[in-house]
ZAMARGU-4260 file (C-alpha; in steps of 0.2 Angstrom, whole numbers, plus 5000, padded with zeros to 4 digits):
<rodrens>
0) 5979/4961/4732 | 5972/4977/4735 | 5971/4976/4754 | 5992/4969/4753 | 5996/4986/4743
5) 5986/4997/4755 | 5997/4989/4770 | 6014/4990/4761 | 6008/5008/4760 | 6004/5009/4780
10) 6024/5000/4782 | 6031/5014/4772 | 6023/5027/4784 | 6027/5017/4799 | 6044/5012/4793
15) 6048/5030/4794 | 6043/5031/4810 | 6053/5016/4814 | 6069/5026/4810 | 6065/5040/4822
20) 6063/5027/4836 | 6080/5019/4831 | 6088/5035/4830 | 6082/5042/4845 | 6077/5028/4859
25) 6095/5025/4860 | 6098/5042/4865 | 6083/5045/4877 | 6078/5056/4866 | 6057/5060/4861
30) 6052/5051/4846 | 6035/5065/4845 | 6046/5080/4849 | 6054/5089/4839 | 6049/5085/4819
35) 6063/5075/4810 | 6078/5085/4810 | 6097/5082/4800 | 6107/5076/4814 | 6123/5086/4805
40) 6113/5102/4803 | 6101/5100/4816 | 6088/5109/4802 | 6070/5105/4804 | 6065/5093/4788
45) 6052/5098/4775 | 6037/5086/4773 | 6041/5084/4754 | 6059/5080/4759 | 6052/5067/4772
50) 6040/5057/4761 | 6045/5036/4762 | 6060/5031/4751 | 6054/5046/4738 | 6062/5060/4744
55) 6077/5048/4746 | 6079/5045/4728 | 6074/5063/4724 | 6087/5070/4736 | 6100/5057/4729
60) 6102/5052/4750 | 6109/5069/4755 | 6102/5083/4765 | 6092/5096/4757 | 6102/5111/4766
65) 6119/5103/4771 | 6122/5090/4761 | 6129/5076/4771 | 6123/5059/4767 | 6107/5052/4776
70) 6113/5034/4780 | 6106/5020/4769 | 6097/5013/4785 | 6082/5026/4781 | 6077/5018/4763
75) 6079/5000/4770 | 6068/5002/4786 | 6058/5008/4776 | 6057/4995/4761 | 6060/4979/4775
80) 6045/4989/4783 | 6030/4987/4766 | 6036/4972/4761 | 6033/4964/4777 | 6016/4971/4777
85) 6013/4967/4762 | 6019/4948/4763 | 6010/4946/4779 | 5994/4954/4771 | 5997/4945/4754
90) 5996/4927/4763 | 5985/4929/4778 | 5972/4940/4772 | 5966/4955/4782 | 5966/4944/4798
95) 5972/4947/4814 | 5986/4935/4810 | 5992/4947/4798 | 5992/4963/4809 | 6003/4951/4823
100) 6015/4946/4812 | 6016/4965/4803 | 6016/4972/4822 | 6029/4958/4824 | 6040/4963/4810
105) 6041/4979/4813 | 6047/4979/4832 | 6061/4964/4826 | 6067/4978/4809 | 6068/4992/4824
110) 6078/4980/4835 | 6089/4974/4820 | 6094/4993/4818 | 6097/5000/4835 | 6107/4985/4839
115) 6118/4987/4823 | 6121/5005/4825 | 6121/5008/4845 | 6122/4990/4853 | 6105/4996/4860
120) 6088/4986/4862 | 6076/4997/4868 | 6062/4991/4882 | 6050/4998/4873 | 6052/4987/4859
125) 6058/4970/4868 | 6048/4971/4885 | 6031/4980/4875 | 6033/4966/4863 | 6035/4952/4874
130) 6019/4960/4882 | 6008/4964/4863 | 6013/4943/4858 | 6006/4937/4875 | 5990/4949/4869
135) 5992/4942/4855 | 5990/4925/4859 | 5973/4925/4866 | 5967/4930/4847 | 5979/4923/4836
140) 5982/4904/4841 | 5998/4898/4845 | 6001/4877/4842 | 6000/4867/4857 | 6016/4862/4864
145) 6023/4857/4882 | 6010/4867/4890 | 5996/4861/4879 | 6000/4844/4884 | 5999/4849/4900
150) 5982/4858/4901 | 5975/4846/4888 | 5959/4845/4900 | 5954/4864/4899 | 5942/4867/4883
155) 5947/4885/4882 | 5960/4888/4866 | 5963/4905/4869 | 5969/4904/4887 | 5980/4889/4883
160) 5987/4898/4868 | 5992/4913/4882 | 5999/4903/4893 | 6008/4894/4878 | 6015/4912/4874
165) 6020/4915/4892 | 6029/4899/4894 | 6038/4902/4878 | 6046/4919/4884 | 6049/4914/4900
170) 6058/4897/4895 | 6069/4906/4880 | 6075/4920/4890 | 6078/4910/4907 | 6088/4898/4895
175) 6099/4912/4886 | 6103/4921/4902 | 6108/4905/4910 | 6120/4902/4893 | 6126/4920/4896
180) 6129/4919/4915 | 6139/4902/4912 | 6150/4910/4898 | 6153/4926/4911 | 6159/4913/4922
185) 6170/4902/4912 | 6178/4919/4900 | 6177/4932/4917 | 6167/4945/4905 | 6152/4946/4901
190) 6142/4939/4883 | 6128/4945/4883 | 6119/4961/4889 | 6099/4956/4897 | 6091/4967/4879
195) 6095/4949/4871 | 6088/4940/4884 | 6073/4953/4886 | 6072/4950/4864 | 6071/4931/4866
200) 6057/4935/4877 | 6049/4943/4864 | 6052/4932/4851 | 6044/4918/4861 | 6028/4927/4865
205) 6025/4929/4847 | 6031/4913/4838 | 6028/4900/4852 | 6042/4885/4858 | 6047/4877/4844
210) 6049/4891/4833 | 6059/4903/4846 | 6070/4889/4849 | 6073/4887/4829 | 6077/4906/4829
215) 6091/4905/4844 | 6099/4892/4836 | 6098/4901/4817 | 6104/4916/4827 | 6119/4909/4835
220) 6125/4904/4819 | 6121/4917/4809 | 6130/4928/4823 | 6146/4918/4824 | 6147/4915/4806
225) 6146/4933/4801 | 6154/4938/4817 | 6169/4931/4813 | 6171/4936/4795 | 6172/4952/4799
230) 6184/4952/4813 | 6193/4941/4801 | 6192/4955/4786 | 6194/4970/4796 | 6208/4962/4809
235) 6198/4968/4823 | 6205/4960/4841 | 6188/4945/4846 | 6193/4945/4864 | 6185/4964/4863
240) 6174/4966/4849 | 6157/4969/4854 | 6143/4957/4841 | 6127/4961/4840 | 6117/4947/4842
245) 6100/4957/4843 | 6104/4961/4825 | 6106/4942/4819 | 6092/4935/4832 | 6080/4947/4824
250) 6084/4945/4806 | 6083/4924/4810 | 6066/4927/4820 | 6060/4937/4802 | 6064/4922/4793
255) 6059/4908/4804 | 6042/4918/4809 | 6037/4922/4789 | 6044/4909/4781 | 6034/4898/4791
260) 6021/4906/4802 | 6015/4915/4787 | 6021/4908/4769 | 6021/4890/4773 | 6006/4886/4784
265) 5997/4897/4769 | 6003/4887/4757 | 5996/4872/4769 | 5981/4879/4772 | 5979/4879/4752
</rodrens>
């Protein structure tokens, strides 16, 4: 368990970096320079006051020098952050699996975010992660599926396993921009903005077929049953309120990809 603790430890650190890069992609903005600063006050933050959900607590969530509140987003990056380290370590081991799916976790916890509070999925994130699971897959295996079948005659697992990736991605974000440029044509507005479609990308390269396609459908409901609560509870108009999808797909793709790319095929593998 030793090696799962030291990684939630790793998550707590990188989780804090995460919340730099959700605060400040959105607004082209450096995440090196300048250090972490109050956004109210603008004051330079103290490394004691920027320790991983410590100085949270200890400051009681308010800056230092100004006092405003410092939005519970911070703590919870943070937390979501270890705990996925942790479970990845905890099941997988210190494998290469478990460095995917933490790498994995983290870009979908910095997505979640930015789309909640901006309606903004940074390139970096979608595009670089599309890039990083198609990397990935050369490593760490990805099930055969349609193109497995396919290539059933080349002996080489770990190019069939890329191409796997690549077809994933390219399939689930040709399918969800189709879905989006039909419901522009049908509702004369648009749906949904190309960082999903770049997201689904992502997803795919990561998770393979099966399980990305598991995710958009989790997603779509997740989105449309919270979605419509919360027009229904605040009374906010539907033809004009803007949902953001990034943040449901990705909390579906955290499910779907742990609960059964890293908990269930351990317990399997038991």
């Amino acid at each position: 368990m030793i090696p799962a603790f030291l990684a939630a430890l790793a998550g707590l650190l990188i989780g804090s970096f995460l919340n730099v890069c959700i605060y400040r992609l959105p607004r082209d903005l450096s995440v090196v320079k300048p250090r972490s600063f109050c956004p109210e006050c603008e004051h330079t933050i103290h490394w004691y006051d920027n320790i991983p959900l410590l100085s949270f607590l200890l400051l009681r969530g308010r800056c230092r020098r100004c006092g405003a509140r410092i939005p519970m987003r911070y703590p919870l990056v943070e937390f979501l952050t270890a705990a996925s380290f942790f479970c990845a370590f905890s099941f997988l081991g210190v494998t290469l699996a478990a460095v995917k799916f933490s790498i994995f976790a983290a870009i979908l916890i910095t997505l979640v975010f930015s789309d909640l509070e901006e309606r903004i999925l940074p390139d970096e994130f979608t595009i670089g992660g599309a890039v990083l699971g198609v990397i990935f897959a050369f490593f760490v295996h990805l099930d055969y599926g349609i193109i497995g079948l396919l290539l059933s005659s080349i002996h080489n697992s770990s190019w069939i396993s890329v191409a796997e990736s690549a077809f994933s991605a390219l399939l689930c974000a040709g399918a969800l921009w189709l879905v989006g440029l039909l419901y522009e044509k049908v509702r004369h507005r648009e749906g949904l903005g190309l960082g999903d479609v770049k997201m689904v990308a992502m997803i795919g390269a990561f998770l393979g077929l099966q399980a990305a396609l598991l995710t958009l459908i989790a997603g779509s409901l997740l989105g449309a049953v919270a979605g419509l609560a919360y027009i229904w509870f605040t009374g906010k108009d539907a033809s004009t309120y803007e949902l953001p999808f990034g943040t449901f797909l990705g909390t579906s793709a955290l499910i779907v990809g742990f609960a059964f790319d890293v908990i269930w095929t351990n317990r399997l593998g038991a």
